[in-house]
C-alpha positions in Angstrom: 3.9 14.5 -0.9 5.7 17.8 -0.9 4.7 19.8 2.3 6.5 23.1 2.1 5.9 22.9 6.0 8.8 20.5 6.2 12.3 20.8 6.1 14.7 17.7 6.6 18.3 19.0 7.1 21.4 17.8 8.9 21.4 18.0 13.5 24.0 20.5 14.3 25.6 20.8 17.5 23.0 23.8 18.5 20.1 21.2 18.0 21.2 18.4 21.1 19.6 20.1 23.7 16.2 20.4 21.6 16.9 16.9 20.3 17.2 15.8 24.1 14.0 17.0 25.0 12.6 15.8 22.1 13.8 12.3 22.3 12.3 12.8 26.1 9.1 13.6 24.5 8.8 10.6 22.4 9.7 8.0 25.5 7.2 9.9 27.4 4.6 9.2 24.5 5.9 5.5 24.2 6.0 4.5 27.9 2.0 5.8 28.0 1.4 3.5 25.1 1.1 -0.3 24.4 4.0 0.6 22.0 7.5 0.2 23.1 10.6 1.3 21.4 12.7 0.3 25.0 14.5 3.8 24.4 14.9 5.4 28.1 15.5 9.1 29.2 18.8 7.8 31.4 20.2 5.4 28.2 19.3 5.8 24.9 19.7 7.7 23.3 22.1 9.6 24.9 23.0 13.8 24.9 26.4 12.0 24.0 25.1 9.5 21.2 23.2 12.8 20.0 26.1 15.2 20.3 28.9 12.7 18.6 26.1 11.7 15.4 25.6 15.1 15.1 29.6 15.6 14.8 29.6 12.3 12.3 26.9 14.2 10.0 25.0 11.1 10.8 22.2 12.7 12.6 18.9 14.6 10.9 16.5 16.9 12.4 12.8 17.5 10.5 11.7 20.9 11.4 8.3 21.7 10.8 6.6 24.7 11.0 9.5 25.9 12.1 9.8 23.2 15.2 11.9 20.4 16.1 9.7 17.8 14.7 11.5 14.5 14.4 15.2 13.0 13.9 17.0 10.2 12.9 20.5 8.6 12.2 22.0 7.8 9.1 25.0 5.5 8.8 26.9 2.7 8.0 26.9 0.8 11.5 24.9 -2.1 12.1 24.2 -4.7 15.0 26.5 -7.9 14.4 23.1 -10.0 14.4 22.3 -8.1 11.2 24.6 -11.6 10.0 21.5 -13.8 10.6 19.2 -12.5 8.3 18.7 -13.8 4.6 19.4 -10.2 3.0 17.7 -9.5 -0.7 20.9 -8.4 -2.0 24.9 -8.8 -0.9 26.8 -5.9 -0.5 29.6 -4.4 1.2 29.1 -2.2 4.4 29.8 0.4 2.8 27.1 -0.3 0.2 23.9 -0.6 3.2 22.7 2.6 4.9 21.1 1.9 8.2 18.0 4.0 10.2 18.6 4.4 13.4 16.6 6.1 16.2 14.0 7.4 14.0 11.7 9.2 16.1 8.7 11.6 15.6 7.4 13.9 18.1 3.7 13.1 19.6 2.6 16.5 18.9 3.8 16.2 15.1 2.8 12.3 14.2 0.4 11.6 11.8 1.3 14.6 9.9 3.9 12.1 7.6 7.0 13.4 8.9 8.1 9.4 9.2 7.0 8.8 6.0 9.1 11.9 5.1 12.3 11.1 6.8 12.3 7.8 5.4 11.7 8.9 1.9 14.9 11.4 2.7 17.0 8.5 3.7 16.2 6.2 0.2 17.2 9.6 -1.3 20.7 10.0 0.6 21.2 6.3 -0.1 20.6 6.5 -3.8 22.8 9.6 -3.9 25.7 7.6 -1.9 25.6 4.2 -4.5 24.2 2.4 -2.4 22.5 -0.6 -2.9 19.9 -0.9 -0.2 18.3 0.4 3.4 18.7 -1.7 6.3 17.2 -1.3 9.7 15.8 -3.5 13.1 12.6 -2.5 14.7 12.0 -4.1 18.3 8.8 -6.2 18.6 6.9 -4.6 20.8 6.7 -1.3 18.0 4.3 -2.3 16.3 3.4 1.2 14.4 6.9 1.4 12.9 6.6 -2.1 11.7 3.8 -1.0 9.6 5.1 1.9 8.7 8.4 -0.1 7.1 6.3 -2.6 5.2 3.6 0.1 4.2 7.1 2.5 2.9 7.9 -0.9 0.6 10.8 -1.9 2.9 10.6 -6.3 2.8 11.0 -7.8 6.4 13.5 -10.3 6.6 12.3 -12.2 9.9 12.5 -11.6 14.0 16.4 -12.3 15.2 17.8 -12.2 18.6 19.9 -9.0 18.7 21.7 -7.6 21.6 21.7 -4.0 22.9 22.8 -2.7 25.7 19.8 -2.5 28.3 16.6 -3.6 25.5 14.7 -5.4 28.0 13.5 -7.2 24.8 15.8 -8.5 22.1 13.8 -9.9 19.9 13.6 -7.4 16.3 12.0 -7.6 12.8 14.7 -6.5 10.3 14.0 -5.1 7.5 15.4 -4.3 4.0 15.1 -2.0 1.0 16.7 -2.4 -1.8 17.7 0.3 -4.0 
């Protein structure tokens, strides 16, 4: 789908207050759902996780309609417990870019601005040699869950991972290879 609506560009350090409040917007949305990411307005993520991602060119912004619609981080980092699962395809750290934080703004979801961001990411990947997408989704998300399996990303199975203050630690990790 090409929506001339959208554009999916690179955070700068202009965008963290915005991206604050957005990020705020989402938890809001989250905590008044059955649908629980376990981000939180005092943790993560952070004006300073923001702020240095944006300073990696890690972090992405959707705008749409001219609005601060959505973001996401794009990197190399992964959890250690990304080690437990049976992976599609071996490669190099180097070779795996990982979603992080992906996050769409009540006001702008189901308008496919997820579905947008993602396809952006299999685009930077392919454009970096890469040889897959990896990423974890909490359990208790169920609507990104879907969203990874309906995208063609292959779930790998739940694992234990640990991060800082997830009251639950139990995530479906998923895979797309390139």
């Amino acid at each position: 789908m090409v929506n001339m609506q959208l554009k999916i560009r690179p955070a700068c350090t202009d965008d963290i207050e915005q991206l604050r409040l957005l990020y705020d917007e989402i938890i809001d949305a989250m905590d008044a759902s059955r649908w629980h990411a376990q981000w939180r307005k005092d943790g993560y993520p952070s004006r300073e996780d923001l702020l240095a991602k944006a300073i990696a060119a890690e972090l992405w912004v959707c705008e749409y309609s001219g609005e601060l619609a959505a973001a996401m981080v794009l990197n190399h980092s992964y959890n250690p417990g990304y080690s437990q699962a049976p992976w599609q395809v071996e490669c190099g750290e180097d070779e795996v870019l990982c979603i992080h934080t992906l996050g769409v703004s009540p006001r702008f979801q189901r308008c496919g601005i997820a579905s947008a961001m993602v396809h952006h990411a299999i685009a930077i990947a392919r454009a970096s040699s890469c040889k897959c997408l990896r990423l974890d989704v909490i359990n208790t998300n169920r609507p990104a869950d879907l969203l990874y399996l309906r995208l063609g990303f292959c779930c790998r199975g739940a694992f234990t991972l640990n991060y800082e203050g997830a009251v639950c630690t139990q995530f479906n990790l998923y895979e797309y290879v390139l």
